[in-house]
DSSP file (Angstrom, degrees, kcal/mol; ACC not computed):
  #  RESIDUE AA STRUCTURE BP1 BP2  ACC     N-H-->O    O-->H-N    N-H-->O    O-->H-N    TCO  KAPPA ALPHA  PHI   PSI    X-CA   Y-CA   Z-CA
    1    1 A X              0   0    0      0, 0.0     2,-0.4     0, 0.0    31,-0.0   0.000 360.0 360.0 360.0 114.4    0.4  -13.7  -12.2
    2    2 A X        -     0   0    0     34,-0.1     2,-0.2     1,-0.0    34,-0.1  -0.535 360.0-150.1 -71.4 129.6    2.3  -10.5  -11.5
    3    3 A X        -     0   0    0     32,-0.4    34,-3.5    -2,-0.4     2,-0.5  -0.595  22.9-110.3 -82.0 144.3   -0.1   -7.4  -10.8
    4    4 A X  E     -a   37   0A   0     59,-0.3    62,-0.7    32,-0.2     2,-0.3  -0.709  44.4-165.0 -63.9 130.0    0.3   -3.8  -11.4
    5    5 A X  E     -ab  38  66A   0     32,-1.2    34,-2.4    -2,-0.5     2,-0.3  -0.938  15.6-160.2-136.0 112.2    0.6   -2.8   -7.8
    6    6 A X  E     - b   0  67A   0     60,-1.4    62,-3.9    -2,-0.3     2,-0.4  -0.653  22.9-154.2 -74.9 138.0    0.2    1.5   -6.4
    7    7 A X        -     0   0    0     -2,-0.3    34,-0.6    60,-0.1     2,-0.3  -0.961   8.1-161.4-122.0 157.9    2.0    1.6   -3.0
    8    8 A X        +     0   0    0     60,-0.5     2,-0.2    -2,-0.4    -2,-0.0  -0.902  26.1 123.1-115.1  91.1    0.9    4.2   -0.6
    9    9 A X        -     0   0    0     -2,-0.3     2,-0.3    60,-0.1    62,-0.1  -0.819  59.8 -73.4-147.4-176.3    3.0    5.5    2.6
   10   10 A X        -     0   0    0     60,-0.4     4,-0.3    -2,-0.2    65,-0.1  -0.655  40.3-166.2 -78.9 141.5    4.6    8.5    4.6
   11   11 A X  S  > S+     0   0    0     -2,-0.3     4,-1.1     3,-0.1    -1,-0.2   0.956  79.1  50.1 -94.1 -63.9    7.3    9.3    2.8
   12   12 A X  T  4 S+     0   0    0      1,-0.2     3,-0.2     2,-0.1    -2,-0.1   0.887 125.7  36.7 -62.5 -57.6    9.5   11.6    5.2
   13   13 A X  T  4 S+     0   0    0      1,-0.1     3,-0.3     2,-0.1    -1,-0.2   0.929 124.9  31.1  -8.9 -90.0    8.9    8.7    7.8
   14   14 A X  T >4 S+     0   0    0     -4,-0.3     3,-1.0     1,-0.1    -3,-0.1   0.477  70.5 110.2   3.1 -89.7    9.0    5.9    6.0
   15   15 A X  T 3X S+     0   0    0     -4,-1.1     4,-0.9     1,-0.4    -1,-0.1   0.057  80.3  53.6 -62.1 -29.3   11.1    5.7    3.2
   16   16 A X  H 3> S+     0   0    0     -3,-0.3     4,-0.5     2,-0.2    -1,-0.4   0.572 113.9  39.6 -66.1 -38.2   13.7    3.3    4.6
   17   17 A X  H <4 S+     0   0    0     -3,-1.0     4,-0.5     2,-0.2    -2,-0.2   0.701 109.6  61.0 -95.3 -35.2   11.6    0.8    5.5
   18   18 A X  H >> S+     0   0    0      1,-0.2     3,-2.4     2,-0.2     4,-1.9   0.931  95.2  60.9 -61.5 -45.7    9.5    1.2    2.6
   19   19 A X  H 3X S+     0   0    0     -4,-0.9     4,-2.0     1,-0.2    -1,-0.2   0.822  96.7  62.2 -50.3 -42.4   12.4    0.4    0.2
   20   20 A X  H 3< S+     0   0    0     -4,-0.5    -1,-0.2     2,-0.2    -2,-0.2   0.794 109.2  44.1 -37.8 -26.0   12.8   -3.3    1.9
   21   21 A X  H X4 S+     0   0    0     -3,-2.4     3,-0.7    -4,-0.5    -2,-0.2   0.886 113.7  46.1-108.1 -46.2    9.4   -3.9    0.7
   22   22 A X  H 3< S+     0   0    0     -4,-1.9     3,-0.2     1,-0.2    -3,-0.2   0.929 122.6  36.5 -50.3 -59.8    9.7   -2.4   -2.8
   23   23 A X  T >< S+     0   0    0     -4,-2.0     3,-1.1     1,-0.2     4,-0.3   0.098  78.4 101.0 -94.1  11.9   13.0   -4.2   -3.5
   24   24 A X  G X> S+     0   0    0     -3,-0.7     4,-0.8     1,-0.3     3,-0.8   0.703  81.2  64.5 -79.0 -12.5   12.6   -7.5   -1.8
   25   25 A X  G 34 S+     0   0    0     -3,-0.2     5,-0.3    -4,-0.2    -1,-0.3   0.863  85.2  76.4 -75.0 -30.6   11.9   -8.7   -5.5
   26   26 A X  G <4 S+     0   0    0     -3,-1.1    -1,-0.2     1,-0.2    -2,-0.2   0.692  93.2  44.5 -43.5 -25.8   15.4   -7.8   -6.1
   27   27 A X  T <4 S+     0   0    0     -3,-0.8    -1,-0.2    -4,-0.3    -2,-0.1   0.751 104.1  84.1 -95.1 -32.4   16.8  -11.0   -4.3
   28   28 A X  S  < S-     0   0    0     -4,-0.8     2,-0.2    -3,-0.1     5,-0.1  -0.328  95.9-104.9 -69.7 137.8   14.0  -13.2   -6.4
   29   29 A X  S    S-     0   0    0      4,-0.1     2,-0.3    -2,-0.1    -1,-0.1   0.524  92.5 -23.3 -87.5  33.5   14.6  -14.4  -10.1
   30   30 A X  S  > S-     0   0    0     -5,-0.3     4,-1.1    -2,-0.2     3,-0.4  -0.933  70.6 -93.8-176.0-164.1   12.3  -11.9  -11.6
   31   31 A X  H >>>S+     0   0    0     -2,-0.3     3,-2.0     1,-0.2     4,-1.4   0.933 116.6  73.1 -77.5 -38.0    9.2   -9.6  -10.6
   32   32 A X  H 345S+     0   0    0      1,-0.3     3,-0.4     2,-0.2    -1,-0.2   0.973 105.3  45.4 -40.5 -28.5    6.6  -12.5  -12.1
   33   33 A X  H 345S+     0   0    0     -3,-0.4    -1,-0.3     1,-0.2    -2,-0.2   0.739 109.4  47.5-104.0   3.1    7.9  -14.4   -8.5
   34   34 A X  H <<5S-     0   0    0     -3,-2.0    -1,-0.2    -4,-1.1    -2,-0.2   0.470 115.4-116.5-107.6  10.0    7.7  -11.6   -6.0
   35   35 A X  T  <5S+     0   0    0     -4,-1.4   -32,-0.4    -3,-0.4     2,-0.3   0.754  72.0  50.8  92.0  17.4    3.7  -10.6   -7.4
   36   36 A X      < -     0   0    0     -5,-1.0     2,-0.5   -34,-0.1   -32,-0.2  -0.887  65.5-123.0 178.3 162.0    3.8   -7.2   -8.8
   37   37 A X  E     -a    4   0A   0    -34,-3.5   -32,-1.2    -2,-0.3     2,-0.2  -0.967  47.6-109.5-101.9 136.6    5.2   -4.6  -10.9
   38   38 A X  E     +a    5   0A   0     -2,-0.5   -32,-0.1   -34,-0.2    -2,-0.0  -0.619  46.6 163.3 -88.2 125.2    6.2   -1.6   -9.0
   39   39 A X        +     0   0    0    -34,-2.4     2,-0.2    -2,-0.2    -1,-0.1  -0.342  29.6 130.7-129.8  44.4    3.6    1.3   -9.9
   40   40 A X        -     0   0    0    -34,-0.2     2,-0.2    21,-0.0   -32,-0.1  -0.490  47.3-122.0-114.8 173.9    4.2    3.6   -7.4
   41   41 A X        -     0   0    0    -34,-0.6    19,-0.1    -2,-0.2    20,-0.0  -0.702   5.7-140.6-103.5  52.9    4.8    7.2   -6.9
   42   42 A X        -     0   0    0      1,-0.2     3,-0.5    -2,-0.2     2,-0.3   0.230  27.0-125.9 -30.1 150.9    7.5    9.6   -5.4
   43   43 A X  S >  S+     0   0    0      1,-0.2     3,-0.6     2,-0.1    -1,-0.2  -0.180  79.8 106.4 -81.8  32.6    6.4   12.6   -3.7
   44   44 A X  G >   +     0   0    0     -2,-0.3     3,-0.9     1,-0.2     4,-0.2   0.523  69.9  70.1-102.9  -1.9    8.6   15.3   -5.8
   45   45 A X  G >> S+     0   0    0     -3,-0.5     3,-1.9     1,-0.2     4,-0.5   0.685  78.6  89.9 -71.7 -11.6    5.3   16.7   -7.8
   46   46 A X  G X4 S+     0   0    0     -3,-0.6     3,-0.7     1,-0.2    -1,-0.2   0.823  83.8  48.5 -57.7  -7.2    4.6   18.1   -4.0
   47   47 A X  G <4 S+     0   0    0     -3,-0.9    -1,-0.2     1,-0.2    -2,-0.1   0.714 102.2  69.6 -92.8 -22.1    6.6   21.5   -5.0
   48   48 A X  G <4 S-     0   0    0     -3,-1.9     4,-0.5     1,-0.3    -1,-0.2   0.374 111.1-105.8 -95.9 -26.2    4.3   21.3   -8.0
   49   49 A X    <<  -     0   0    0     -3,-0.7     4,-0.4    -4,-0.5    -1,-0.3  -0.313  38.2 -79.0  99.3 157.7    0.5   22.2   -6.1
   50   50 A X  S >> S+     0   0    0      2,-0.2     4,-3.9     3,-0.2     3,-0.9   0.890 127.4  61.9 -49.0 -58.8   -2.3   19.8   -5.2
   51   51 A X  H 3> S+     0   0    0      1,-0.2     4,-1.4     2,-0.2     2,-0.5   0.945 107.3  48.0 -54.8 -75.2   -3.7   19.7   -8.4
   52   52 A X  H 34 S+     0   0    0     -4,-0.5     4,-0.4     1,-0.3    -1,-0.2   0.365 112.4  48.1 -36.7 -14.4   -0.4   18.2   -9.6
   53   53 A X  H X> S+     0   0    0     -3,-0.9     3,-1.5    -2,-0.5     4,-0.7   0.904 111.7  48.3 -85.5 -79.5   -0.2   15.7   -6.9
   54   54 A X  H 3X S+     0   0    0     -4,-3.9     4,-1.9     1,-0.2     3,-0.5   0.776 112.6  53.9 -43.9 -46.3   -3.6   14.7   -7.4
   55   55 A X  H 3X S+     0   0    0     -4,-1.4     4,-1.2     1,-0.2    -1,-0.2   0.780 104.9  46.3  -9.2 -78.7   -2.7   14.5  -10.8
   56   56 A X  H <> S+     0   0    0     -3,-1.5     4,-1.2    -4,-0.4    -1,-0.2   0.749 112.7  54.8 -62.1 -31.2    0.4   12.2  -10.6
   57   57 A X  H  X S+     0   0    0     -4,-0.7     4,-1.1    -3,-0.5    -2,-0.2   0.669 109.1  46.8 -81.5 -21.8   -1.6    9.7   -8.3
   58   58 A X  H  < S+     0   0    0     -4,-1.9    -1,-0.2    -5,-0.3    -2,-0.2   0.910 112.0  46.1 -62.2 -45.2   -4.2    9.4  -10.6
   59   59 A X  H >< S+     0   0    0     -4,-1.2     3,-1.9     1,-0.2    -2,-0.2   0.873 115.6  56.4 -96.9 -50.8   -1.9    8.9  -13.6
   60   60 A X  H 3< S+     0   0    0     -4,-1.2    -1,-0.2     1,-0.3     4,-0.2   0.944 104.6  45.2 -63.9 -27.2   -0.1    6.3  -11.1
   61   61 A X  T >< S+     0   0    0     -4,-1.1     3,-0.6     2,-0.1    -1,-0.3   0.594  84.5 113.3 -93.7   7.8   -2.9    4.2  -10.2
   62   62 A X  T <  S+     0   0    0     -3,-1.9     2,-5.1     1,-0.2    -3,-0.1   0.160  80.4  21.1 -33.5 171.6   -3.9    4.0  -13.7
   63   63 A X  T 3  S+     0   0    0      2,-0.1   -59,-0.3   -58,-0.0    -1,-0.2   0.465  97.5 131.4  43.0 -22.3   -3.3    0.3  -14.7
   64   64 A X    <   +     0   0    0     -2,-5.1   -60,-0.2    -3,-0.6   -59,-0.1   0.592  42.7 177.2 -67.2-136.3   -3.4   -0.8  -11.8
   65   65 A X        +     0   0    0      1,-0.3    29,-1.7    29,-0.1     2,-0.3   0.252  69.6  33.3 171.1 -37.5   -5.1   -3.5  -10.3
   66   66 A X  E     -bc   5  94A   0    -62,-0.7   -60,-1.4    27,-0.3     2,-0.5  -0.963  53.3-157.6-136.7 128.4   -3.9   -3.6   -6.1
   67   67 A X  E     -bc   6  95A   0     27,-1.3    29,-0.7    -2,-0.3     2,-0.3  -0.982   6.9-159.0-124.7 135.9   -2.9   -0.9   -3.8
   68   68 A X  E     - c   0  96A   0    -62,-3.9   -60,-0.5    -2,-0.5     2,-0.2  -0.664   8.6-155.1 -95.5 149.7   -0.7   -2.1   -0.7
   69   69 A X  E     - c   0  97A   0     27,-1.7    29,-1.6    -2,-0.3     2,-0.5  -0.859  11.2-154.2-108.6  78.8   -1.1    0.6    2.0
   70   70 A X  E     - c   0  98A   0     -2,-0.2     2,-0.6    27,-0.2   -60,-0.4  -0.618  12.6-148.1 -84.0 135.0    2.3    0.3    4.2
   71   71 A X  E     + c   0  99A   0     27,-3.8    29,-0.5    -2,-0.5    30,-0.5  -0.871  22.6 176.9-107.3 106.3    1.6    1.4    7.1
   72   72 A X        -     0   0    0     -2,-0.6     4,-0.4    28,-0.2    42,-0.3   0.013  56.3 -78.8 -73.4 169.0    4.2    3.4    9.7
   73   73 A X  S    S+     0   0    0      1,-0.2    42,-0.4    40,-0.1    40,-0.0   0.806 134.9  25.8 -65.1 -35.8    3.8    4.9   12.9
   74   74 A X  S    S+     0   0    0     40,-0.1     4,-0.3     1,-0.1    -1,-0.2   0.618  90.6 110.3-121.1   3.5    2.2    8.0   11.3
   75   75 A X    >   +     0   0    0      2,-0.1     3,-2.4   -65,-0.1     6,-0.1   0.858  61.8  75.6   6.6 -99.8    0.8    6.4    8.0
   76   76 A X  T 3  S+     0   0    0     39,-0.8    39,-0.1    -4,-0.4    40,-0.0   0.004  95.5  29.0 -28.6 114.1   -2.7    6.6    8.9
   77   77 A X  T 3  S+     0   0    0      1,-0.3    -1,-0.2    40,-0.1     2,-0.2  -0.038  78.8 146.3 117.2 -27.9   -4.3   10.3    8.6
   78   78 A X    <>  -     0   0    0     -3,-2.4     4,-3.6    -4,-0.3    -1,-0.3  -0.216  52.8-136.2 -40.2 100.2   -1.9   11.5    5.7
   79   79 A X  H  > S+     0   0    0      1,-0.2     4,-1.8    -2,-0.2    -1,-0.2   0.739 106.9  35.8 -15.3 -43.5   -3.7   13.8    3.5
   80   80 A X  H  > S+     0   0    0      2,-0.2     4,-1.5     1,-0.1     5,-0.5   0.939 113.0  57.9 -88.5 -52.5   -2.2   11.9    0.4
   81   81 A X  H >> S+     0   0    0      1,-0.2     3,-2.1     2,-0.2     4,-2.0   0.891 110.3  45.1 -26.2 -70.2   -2.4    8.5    2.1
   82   82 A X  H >X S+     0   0    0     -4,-3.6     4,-2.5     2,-0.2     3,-2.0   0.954 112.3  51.9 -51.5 -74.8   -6.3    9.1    2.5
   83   83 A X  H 3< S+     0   0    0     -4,-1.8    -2,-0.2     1,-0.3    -1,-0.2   0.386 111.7  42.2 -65.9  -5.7   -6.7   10.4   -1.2
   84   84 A X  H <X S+     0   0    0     -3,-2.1     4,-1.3    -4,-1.5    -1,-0.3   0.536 123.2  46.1-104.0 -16.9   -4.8    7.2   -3.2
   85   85 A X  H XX S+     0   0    0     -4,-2.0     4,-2.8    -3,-2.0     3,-1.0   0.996 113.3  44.9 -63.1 -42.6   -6.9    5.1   -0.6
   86   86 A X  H 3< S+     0   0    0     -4,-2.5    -1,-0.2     2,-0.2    -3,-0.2   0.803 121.8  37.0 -61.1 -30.3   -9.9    7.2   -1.3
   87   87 A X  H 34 S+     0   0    0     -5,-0.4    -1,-0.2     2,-0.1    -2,-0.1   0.714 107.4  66.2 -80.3 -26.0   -9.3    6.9   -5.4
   88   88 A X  H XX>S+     0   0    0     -4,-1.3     5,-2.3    -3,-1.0     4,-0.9   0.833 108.0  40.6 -84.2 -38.1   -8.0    3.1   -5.0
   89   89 A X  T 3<5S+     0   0    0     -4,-2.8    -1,-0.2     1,-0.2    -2,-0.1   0.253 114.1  53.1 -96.7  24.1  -12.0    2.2   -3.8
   90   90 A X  T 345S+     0   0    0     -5,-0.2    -1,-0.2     1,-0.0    -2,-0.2   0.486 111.8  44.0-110.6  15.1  -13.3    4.5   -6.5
   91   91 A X  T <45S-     0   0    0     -3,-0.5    -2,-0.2    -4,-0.1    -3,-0.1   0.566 111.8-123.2-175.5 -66.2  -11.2    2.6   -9.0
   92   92 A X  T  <5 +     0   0    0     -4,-0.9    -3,-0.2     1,-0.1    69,-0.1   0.475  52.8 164.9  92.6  27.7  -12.2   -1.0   -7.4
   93   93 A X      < -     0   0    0     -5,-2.3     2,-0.5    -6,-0.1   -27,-0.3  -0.083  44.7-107.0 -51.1 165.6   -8.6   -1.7   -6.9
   94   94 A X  E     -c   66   0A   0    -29,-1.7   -27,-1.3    66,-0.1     2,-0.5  -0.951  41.3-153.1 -77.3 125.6   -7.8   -4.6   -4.5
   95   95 A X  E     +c   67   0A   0     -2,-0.5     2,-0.4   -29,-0.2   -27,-0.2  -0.907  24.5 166.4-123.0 122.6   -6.4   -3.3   -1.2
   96   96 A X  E     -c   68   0A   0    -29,-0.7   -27,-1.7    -2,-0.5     2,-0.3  -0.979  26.0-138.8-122.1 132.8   -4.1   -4.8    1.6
   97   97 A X  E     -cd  69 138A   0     40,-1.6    42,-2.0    -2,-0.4     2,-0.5  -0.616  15.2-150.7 -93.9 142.3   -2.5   -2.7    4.4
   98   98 A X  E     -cd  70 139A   0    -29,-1.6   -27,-3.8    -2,-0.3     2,-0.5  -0.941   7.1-144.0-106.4 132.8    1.1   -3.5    5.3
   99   99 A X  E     +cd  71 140A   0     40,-1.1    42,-4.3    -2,-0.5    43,-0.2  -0.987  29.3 163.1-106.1 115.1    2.5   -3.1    8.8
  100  100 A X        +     0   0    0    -29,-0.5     3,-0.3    -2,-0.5   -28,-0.2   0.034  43.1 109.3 -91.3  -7.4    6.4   -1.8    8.3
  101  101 A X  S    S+     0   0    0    -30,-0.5    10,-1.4     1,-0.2   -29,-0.1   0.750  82.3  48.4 -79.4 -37.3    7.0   -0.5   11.8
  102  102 A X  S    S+     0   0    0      8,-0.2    -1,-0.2     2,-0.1    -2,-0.1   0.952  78.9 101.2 -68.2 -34.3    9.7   -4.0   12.4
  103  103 A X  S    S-     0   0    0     -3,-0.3     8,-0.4     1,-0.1     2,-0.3  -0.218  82.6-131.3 -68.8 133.6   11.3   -3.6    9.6
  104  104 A X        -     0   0    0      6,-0.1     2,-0.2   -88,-0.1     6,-0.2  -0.696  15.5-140.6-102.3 146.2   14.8   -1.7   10.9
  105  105 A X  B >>  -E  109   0B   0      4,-1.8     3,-3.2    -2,-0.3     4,-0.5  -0.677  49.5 -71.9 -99.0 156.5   15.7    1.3    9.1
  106  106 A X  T 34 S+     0   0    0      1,-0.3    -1,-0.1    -2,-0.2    -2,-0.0   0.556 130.3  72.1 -28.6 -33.7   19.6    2.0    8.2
  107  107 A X  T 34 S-     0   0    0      2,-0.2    -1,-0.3     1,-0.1     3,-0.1   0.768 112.0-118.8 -57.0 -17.8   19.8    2.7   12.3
  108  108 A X  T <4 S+     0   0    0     -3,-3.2     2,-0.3     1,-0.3    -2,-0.1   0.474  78.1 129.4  95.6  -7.5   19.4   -0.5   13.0
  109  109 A X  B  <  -E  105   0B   0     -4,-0.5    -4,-1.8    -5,-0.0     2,-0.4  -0.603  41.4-157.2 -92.8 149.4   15.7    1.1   15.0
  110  110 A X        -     0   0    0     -2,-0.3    -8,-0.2    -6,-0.2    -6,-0.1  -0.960  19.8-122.0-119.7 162.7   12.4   -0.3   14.4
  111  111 A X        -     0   0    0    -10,-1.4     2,-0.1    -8,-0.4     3,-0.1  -0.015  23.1 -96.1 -78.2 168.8    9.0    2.0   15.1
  112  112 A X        -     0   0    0      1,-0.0    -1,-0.2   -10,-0.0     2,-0.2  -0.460  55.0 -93.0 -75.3 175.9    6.1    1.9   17.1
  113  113 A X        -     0   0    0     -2,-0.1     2,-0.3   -12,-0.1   -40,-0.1  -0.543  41.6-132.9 -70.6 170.0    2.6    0.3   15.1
  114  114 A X        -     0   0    0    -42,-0.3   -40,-0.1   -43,-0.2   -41,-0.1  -0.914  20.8 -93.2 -75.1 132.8    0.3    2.6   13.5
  115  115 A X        -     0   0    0    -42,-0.4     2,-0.9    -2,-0.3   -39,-0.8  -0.162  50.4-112.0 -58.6 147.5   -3.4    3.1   13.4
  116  116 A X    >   -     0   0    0      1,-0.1     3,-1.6   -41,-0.1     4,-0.5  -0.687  23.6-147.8 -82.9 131.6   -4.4    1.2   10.5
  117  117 A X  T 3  S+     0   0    0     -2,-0.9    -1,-0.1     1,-0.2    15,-0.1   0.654  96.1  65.9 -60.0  -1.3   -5.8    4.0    7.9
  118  118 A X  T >  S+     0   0    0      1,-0.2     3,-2.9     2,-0.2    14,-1.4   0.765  87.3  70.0 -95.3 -16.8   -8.4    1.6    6.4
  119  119 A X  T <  S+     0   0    0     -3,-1.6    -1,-0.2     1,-0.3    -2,-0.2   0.831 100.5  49.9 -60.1 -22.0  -10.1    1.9   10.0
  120  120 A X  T 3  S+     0   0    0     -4,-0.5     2,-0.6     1,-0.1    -1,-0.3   0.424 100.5  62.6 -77.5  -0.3  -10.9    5.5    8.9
  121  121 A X    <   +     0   0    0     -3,-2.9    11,-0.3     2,-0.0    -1,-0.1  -0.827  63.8 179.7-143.7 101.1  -12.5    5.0    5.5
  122  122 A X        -     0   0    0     -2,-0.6     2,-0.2     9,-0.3     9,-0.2  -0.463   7.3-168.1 -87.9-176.6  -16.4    2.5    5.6
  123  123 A X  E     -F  130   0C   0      7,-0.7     7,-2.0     5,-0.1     2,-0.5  -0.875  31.9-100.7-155.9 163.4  -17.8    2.0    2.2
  124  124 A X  E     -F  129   0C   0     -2,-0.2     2,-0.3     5,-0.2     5,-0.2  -0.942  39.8-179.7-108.0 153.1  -21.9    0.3    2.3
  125  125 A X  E >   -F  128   0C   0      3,-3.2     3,-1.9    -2,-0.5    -2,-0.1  -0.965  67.6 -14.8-138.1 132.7  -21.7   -3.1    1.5
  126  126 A X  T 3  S-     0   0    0      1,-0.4    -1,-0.1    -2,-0.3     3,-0.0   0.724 132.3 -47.3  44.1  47.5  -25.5   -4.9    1.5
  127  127 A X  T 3  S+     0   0    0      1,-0.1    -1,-0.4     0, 0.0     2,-0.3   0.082 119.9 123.1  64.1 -17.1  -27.1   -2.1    3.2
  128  128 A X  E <   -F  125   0C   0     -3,-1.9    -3,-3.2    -4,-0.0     2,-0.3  -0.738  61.9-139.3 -83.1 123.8  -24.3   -2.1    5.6
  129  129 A X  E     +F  124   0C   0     -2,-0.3     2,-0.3    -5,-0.2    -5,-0.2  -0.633  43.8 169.6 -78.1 123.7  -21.7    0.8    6.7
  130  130 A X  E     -F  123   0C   0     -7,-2.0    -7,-0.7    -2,-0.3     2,-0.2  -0.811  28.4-116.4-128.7 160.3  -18.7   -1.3    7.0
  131  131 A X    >>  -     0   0    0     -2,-0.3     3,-0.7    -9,-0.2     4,-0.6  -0.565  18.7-121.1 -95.6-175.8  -15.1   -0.4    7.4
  132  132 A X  H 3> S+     0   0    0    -14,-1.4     4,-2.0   -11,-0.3     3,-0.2   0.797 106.9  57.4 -84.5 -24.2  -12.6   -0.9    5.3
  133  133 A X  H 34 S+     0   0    0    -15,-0.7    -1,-0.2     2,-0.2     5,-0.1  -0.122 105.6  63.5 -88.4  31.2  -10.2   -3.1    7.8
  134  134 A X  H <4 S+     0   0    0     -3,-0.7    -1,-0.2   -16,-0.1    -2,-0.2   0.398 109.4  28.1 -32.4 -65.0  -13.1   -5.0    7.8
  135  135 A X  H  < S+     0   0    0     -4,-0.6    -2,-0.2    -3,-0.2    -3,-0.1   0.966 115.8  58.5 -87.3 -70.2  -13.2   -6.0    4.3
  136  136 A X  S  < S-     0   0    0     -4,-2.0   -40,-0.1     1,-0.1    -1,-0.1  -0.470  82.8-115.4-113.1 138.8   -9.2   -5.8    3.2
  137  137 A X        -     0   0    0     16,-0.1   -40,-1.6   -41,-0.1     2,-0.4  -0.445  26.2-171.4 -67.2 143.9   -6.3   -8.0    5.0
  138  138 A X  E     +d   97   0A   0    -42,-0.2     2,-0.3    -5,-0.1   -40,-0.2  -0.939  17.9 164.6-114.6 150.5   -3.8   -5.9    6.8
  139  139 A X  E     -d   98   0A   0    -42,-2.0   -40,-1.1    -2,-0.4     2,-0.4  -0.953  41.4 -89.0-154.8 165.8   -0.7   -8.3    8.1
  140  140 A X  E     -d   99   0A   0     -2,-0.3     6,-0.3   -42,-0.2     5,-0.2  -0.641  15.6-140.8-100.1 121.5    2.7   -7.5    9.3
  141  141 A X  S  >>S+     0   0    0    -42,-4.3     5,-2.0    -2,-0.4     4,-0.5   0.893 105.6  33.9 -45.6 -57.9    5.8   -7.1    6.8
  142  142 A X  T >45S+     0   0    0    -43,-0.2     3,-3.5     3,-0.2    -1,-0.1   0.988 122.2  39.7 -47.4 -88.6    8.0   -9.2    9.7
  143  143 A X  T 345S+     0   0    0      1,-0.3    -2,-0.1     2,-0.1    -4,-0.0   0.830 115.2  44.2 -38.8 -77.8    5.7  -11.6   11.4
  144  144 A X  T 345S-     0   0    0     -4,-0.2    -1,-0.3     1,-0.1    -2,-0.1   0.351 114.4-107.7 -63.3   1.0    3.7  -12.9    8.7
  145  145 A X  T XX5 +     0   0    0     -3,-3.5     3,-1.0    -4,-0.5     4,-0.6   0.948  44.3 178.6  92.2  31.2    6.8  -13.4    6.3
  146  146 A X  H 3><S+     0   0    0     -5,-2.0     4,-0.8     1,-0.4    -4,-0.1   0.742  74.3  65.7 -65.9 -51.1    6.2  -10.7    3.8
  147  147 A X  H 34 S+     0   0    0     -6,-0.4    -1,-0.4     2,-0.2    -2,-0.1   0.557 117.2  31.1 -26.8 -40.1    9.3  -11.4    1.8
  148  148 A X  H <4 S+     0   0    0     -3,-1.0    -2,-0.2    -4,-0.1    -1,-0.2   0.417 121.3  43.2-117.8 -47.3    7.5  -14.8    1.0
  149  149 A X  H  X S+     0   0    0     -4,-0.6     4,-2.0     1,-0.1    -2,-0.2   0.213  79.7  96.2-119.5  24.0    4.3  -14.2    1.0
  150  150 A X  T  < S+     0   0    0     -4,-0.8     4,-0.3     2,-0.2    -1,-0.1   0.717  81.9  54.9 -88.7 -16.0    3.6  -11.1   -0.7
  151  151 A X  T  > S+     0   0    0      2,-0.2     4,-2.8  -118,-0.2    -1,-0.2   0.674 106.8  55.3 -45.9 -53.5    2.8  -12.2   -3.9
  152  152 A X  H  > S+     0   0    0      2,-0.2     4,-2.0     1,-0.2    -2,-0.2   0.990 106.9  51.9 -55.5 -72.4    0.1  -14.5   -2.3
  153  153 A X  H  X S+     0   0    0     -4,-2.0     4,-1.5     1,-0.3    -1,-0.2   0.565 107.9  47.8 -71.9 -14.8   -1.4  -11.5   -0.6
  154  154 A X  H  > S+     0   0    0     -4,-0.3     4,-2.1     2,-0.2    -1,-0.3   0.742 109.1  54.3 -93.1 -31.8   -1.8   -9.2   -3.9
  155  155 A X  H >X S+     0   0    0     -4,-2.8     3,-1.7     1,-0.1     4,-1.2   0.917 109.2  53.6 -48.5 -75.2   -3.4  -12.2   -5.8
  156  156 A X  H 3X S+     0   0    0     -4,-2.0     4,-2.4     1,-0.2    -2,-0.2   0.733 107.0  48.2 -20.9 -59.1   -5.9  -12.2   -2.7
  157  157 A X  H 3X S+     0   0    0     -4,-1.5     4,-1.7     2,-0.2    -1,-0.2   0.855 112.7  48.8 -81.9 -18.6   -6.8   -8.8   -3.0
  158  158 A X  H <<>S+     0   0    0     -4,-2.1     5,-3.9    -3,-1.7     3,-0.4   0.994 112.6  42.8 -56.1 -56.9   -7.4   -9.0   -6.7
  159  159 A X  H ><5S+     0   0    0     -4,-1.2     3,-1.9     4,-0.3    -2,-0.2   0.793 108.7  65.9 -47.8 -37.5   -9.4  -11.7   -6.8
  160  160 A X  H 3<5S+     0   0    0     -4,-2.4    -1,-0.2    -5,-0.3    -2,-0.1   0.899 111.8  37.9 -20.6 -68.6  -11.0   -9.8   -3.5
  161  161 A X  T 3<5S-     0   0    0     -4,-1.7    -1,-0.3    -3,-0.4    -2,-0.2   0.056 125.1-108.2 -81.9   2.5  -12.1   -7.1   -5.9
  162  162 A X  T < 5       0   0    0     -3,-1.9    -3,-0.2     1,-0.0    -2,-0.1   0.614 360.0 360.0  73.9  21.8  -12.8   -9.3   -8.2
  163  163 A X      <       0   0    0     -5,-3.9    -4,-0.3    -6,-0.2    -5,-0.1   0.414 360.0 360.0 -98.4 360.0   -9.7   -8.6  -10.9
């Protein structure tokens, strides 16, 4: 079952790397076999104010149902980053972090990792302060075969959350 899926990342960073992971459906014979519908956001409301940002991410995670966090070398700490994570567990979205740092950008270079951002953000679960990389899988876009398995891993976090 293809998912509404919000993606979350550094954009000026990124953006390169992120586009492998957005388009890898491209190769596949329609979005129902790569697991999602693309429901993500560009950053061009940023000229726009805060409120209008907040705005746009709100409107984007509407429908949705999973938000992948890929996660760069500077991912983690991102004002905006924090505030669709922070909206995505007031929501009840399903959430999985993506590690993008192999993935080689048009240089041919790949990055160091990045702290994962869900290590910042606990929630109480059963009287317990838990984190969030606790609760939601993070795995690596290279290693683990992302291209492949990515579908797999946004059913998993629906069902996580119990969509």
């Amino acid at each position: 079952m293809a998912r509404r899926v919000f993606f979350t990342f550094h954009y000026q960073r990124d953006i390169m790397r992120v586009n492998v992971v957005w388009n890898h459906w491209l190769t596949k014979p329609d979005a129902q076999s790569a697991g999602y519908w693309d429901h993500s956001l560009w950053e061009e409301t940023k000229k726009q104010g805060d409120d209008a940002i907040k705005k746009m991410i709100d409107e984007g995670l509407s429908g949705t149902s999973v938000t992948t966090i890929l996660i760069g070398q500077e991912t983690a700490g991102r004002k905006w980053v924090d505030y669709e994570i922070k909206r995505s567990v007031e929501r009840g979205n399903g959430i999985i972090g993506i590690y993008i740092h192999k993935i080689k950008n048009t240089n041919g270079s790949t990055d160091r990792q990045g702290r994962n951002p869900l290590d910042d953000w606990t929630i109480k679960q059963n009287g317990q302060i838990v984190k969030l990389s606790s609760i939601y899988n993070t795995y690596d876009w290279i290693t683990n075969n992302g291209y492949d398995n990515f579908a797999d891993e946004v059913e998993k976090a629906a069902k996580q959350a119990g969509l």
